[in-house]
Gaussian input, Z-matrix of N, CA and C with variables (Angstrom, degrees):
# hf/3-21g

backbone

0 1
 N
 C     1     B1
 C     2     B2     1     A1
 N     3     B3     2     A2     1     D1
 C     4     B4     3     A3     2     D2
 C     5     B5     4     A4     3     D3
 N     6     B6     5     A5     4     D4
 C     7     B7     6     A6     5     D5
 C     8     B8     7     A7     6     D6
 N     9     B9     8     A8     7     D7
 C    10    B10     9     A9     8     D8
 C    11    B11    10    A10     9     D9
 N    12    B12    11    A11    10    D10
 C    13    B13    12    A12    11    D11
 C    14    B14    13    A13    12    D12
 N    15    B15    14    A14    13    D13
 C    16    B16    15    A15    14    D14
 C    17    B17    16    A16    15    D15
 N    18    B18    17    A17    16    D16
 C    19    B19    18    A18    17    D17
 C    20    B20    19    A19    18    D18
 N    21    B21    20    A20    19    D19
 C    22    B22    21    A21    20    D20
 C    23    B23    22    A22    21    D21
 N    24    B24    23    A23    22    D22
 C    25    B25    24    A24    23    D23
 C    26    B26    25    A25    24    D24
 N    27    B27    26    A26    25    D25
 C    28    B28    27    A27    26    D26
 C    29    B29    28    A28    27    D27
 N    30    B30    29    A29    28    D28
 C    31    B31    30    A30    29    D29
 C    32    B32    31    A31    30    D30
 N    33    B33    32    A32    31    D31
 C    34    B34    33    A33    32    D32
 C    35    B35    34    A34    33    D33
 N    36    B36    35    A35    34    D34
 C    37    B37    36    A36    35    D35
 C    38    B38    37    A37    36    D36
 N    39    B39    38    A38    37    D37
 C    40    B40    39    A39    38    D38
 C    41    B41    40    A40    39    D39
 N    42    B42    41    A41    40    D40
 C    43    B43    42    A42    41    D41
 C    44    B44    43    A43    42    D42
 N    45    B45    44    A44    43    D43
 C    46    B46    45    A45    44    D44
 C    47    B47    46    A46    45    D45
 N    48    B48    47    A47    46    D46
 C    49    B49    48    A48    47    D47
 C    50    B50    49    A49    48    D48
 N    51    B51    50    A50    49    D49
 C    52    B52    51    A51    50    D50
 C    53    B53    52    A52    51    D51
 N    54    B54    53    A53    52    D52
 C    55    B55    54    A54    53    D53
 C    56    B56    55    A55    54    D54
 N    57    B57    56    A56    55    D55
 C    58    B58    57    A57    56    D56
 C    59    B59    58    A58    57    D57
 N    60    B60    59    A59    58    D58
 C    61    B61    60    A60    59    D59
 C    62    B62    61    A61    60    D60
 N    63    B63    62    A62    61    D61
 C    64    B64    63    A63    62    D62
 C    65    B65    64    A64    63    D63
 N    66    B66    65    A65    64    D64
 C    67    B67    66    A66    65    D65
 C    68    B68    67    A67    66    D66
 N    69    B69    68    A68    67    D67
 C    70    B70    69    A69    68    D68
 C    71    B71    70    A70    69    D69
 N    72    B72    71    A71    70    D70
 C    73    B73    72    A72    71    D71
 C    74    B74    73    A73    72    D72
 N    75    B75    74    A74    73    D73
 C    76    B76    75    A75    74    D74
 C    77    B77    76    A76    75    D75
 N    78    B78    77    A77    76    D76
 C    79    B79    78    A78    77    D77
 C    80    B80    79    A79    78    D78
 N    81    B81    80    A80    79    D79
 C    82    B82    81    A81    80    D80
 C    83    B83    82    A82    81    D81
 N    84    B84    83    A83    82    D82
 C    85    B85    84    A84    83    D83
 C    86    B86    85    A85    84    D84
 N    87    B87    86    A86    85    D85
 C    88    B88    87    A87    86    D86
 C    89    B89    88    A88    87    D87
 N    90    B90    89    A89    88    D88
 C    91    B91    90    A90    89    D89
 C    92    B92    91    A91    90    D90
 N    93    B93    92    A92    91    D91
 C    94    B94    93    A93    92    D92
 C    95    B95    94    A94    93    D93
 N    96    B96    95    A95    94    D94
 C    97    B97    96    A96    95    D95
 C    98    B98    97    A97    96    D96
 N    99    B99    98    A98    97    D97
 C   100   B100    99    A99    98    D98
 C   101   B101   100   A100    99    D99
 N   102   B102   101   A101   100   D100
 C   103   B103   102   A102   101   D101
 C   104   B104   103   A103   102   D102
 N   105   B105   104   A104   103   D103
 C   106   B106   105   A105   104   D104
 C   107   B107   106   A106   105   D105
 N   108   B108   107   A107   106   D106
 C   109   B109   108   A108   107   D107
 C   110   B110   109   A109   108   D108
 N   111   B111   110   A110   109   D109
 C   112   B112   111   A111   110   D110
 C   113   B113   112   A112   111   D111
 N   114   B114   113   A113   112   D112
 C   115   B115   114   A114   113   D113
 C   116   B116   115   A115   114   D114
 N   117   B117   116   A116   115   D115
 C   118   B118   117   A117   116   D116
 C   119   B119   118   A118   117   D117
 N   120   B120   119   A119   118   D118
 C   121   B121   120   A120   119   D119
 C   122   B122   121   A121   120   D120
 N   123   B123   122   A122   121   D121
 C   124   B124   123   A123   122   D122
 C   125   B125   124   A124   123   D123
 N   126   B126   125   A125   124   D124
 C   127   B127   126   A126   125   D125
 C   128   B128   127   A127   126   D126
 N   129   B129   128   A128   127   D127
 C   130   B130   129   A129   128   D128
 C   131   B131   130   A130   129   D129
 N   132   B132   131   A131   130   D130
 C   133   B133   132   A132   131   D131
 C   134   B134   133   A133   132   D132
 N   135   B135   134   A134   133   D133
 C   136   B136   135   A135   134   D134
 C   137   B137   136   A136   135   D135
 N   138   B138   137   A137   136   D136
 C   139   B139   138   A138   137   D137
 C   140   B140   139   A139   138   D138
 N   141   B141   140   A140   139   D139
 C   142   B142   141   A141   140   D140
 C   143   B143   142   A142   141   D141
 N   144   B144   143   A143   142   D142
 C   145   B145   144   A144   143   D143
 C   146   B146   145   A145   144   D144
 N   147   B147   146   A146   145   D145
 C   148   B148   147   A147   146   D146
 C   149   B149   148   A148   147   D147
 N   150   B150   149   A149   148   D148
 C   151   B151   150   A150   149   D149
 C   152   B152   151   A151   150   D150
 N   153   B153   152   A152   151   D151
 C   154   B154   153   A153   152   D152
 C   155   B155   154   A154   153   D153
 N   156   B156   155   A155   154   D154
 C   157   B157   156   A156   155   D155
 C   158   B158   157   A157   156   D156
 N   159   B159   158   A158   157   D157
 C   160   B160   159   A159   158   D158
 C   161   B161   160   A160   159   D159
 N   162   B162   161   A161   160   D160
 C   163   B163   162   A162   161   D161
 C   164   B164   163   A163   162   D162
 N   165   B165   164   A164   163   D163
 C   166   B166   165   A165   164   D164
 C   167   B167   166   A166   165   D165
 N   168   B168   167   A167   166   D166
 C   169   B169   168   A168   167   D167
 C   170   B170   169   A169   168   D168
 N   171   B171   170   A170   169   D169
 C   172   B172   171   A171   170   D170
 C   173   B173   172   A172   171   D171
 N   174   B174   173   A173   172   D172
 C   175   B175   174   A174   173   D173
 C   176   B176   175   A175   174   D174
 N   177   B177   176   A176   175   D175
 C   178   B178   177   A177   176   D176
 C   179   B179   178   A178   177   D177
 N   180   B180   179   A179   178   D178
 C   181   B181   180   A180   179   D179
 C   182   B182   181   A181   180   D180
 N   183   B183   182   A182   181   D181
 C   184   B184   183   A183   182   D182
 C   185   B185   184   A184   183   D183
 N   186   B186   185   A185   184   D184
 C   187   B187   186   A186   185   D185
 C   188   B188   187   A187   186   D186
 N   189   B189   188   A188   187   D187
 C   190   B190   189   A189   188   D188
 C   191   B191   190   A190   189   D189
 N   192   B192   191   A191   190   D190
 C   193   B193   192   A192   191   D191
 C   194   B194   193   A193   192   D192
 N   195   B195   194   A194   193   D193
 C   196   B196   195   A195   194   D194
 C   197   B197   196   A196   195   D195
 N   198   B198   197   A197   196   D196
 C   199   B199   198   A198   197   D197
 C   200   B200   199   A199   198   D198
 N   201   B201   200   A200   199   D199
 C   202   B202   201   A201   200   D200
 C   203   B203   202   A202   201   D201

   B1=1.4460
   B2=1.5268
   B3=1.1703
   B4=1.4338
   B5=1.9896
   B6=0.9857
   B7=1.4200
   B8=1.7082
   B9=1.4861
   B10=1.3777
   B11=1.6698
   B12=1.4403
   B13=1.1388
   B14=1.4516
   B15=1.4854
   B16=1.1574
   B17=1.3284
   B18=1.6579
   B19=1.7805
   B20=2.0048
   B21=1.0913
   B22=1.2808
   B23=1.3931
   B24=1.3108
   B25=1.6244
   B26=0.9021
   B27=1.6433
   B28=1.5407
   B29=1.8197
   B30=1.8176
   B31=1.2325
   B32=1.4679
   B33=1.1161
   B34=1.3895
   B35=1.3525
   B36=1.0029
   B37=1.6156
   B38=1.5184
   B39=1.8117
   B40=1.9266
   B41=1.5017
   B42=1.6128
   B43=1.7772
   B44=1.3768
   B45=1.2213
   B46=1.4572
   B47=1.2179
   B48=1.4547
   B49=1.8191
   B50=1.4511
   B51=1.0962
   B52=1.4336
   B53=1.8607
   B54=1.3524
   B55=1.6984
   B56=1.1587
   B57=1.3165
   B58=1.5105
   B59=1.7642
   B60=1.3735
   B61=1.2270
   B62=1.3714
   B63=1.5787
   B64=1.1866
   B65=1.6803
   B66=1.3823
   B67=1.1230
   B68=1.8856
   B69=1.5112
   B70=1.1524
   B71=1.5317
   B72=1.5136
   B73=1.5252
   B74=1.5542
   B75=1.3365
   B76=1.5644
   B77=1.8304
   B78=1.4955
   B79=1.5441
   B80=1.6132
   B81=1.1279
   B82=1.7182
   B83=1.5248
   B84=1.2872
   B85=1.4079
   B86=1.8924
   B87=1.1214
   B88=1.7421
   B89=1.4181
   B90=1.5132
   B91=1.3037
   B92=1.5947
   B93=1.1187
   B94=1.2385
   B95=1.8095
   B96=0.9165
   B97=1.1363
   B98=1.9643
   B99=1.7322
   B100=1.0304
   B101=1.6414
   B102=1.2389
   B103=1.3642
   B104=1.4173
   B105=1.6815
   B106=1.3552
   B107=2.1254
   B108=0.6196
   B109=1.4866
   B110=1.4569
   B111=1.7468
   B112=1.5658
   B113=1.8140
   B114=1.2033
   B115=1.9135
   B116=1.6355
   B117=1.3163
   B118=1.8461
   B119=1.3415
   B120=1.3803
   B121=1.2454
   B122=1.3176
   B123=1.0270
   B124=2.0803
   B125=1.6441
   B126=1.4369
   B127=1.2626
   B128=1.1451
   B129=1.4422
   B130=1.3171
   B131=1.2571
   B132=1.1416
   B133=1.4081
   B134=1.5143
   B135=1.2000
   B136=2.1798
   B137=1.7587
   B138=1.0063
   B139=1.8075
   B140=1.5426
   B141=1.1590
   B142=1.8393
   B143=1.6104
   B144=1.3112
   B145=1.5319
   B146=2.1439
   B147=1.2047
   B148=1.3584
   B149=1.3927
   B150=1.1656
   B151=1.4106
   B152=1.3956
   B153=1.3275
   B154=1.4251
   B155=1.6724
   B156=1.9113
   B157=1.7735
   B158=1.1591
   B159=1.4406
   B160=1.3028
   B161=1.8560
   B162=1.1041
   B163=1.6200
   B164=1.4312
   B165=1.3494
   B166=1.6090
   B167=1.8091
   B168=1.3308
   B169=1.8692
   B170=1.5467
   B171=1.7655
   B172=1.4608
   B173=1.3401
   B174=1.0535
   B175=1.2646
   B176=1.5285
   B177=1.3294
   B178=1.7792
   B179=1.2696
   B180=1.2223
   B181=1.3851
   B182=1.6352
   B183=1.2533
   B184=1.4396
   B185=1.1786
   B186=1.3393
   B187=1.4894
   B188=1.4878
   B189=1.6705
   B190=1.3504
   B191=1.9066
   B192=1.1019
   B193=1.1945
   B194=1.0885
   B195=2.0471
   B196=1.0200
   B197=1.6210
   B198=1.3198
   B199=1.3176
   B200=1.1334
   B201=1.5707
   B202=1.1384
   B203=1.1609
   A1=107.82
   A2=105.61
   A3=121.58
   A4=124.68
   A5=148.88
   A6=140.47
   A7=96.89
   A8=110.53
   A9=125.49
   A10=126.33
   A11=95.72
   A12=146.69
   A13=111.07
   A14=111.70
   A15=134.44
   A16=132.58
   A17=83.07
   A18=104.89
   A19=105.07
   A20=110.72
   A21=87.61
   A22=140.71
   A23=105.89
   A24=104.48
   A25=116.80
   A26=131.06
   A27=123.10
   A28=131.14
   A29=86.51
   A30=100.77
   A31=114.50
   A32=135.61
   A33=114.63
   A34=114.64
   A35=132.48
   A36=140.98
   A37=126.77
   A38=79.20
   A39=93.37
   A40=94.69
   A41=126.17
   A42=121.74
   A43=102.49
   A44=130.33
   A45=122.28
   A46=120.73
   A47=110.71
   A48=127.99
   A49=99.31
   A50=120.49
   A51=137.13
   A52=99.82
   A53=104.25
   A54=109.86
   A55=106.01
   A56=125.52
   A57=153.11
   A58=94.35
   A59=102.74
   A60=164.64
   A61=91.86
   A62=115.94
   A63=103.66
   A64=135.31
   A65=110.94
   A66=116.21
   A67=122.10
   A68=106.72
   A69=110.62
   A70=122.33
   A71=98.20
   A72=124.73
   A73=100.76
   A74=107.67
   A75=115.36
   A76=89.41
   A77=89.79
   A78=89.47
   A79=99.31
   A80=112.68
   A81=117.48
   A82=114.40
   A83=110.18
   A84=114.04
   A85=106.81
   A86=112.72
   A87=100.54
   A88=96.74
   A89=111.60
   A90=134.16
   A91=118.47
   A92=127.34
   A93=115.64
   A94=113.61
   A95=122.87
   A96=150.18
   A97=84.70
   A98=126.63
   A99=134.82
   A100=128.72
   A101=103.94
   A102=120.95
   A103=115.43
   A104=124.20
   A105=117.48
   A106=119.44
   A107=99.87
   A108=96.76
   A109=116.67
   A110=118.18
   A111=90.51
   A112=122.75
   A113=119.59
   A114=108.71
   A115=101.15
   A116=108.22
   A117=100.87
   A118=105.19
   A119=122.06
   A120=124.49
   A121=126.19
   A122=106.44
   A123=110.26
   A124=91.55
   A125=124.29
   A126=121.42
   A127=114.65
   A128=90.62
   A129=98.55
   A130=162.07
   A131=107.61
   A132=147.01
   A133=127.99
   A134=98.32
   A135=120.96
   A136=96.25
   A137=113.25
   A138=105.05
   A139=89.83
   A140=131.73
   A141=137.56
   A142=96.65
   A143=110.68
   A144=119.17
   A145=93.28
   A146=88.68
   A147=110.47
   A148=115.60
   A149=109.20
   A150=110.19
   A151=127.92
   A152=142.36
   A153=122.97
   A154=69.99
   A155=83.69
   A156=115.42
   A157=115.99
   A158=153.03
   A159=128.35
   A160=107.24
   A161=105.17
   A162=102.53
   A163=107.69
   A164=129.19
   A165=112.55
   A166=69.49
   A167=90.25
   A168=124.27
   A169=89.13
   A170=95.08
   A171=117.42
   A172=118.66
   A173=103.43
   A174=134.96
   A175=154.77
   A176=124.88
   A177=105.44
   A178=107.70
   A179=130.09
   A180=149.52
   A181=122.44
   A182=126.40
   A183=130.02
   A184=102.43
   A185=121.67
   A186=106.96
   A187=117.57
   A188=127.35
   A189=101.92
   A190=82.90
   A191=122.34
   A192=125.14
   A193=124.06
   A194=126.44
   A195=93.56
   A196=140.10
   A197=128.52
   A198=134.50
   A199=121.55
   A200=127.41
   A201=120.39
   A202=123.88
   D1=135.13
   D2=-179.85
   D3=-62.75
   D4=141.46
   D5=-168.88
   D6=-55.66
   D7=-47.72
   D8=-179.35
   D9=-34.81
   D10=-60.01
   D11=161.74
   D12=-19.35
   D13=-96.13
   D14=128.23
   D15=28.73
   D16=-75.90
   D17=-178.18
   D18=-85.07
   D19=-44.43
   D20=164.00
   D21=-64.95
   D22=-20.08
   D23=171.51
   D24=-81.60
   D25=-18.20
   D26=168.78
   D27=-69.98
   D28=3.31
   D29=161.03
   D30=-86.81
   D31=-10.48
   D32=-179.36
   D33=-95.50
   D34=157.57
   D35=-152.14
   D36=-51.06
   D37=-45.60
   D38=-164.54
   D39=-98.73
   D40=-14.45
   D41=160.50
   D42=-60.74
   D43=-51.67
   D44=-164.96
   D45=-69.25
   D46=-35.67
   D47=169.75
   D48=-50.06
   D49=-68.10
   D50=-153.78
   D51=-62.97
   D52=-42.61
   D53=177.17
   D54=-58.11
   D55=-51.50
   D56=-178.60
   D57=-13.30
   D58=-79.26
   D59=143.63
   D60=2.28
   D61=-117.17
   D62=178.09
   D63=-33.34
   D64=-34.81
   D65=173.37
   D66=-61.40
   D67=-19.29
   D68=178.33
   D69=95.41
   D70=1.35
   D71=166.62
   D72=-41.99
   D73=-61.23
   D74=-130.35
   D75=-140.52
   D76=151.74
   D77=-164.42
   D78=-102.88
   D79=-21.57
   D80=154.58
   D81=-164.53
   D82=-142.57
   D83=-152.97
   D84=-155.71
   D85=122.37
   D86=178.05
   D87=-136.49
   D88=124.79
   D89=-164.26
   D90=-148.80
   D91=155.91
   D92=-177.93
   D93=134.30
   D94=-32.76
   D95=-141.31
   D96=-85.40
   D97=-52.69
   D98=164.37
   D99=-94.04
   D100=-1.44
   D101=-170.37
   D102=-119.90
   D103=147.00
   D104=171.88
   D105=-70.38
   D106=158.91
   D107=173.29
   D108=-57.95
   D109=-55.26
   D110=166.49
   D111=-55.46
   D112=-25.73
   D113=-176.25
   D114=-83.24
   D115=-1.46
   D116=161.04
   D117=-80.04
   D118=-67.57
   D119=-174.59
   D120=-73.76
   D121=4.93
   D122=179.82
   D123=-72.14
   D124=-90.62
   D125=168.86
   D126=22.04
   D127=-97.06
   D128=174.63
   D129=-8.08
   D130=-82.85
   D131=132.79
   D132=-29.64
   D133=-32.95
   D134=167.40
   D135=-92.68
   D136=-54.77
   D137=-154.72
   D138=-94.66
   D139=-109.88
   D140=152.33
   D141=25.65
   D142=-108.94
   D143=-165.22
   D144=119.56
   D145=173.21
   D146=147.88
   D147=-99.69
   D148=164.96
   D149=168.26
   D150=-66.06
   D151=174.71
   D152=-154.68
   D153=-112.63
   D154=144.10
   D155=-163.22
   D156=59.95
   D157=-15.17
   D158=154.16
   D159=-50.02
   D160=137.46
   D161=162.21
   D162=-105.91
   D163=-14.34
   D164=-148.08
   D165=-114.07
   D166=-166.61
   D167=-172.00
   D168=-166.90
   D169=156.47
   D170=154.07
   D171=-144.47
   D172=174.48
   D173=163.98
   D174=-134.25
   D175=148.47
   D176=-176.41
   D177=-143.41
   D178=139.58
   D179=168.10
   D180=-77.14
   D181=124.75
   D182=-172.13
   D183=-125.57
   D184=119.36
   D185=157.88
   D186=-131.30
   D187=164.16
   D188=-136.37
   D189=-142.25
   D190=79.22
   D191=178.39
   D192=-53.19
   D193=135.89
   D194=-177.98
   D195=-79.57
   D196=16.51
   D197=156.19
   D198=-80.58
   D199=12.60
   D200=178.54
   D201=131.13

């Protein structure tokens, strides 16, 4: 990836969260709500990592109706 590159994707919302993040900004990130599940977890998964030897990842969906 290019420096360019880079710098434009840290314009988009859930790159910058996620930098946040690694950087130690931010203690996480909750997204999804406008986004598909892979552009939640790409981020991620590109900048983050898993931990070394986990292979898998997850995920969970909440949704919070308004009756309850």
């Amino acid at each position: 990836m290019t420096e360019e590159e880079a710098d434009r994707l840290s314009y988009h919302n859930t790159n910058f969260g996620v930098l946040m993040v690694k950087a130690g900004d931010a203690d996480g990130l909750v997204s999804g709500a406008c986004h598909s599940t892979a552009n939640t977890l790409r981020p991620g998964l590109q900048i983050v990592k898993a931990a070394p030897g986990i292979p898998l990842v997850s995920s969970c969906f909440f949704m919070v109706a308004p009756e309850g």
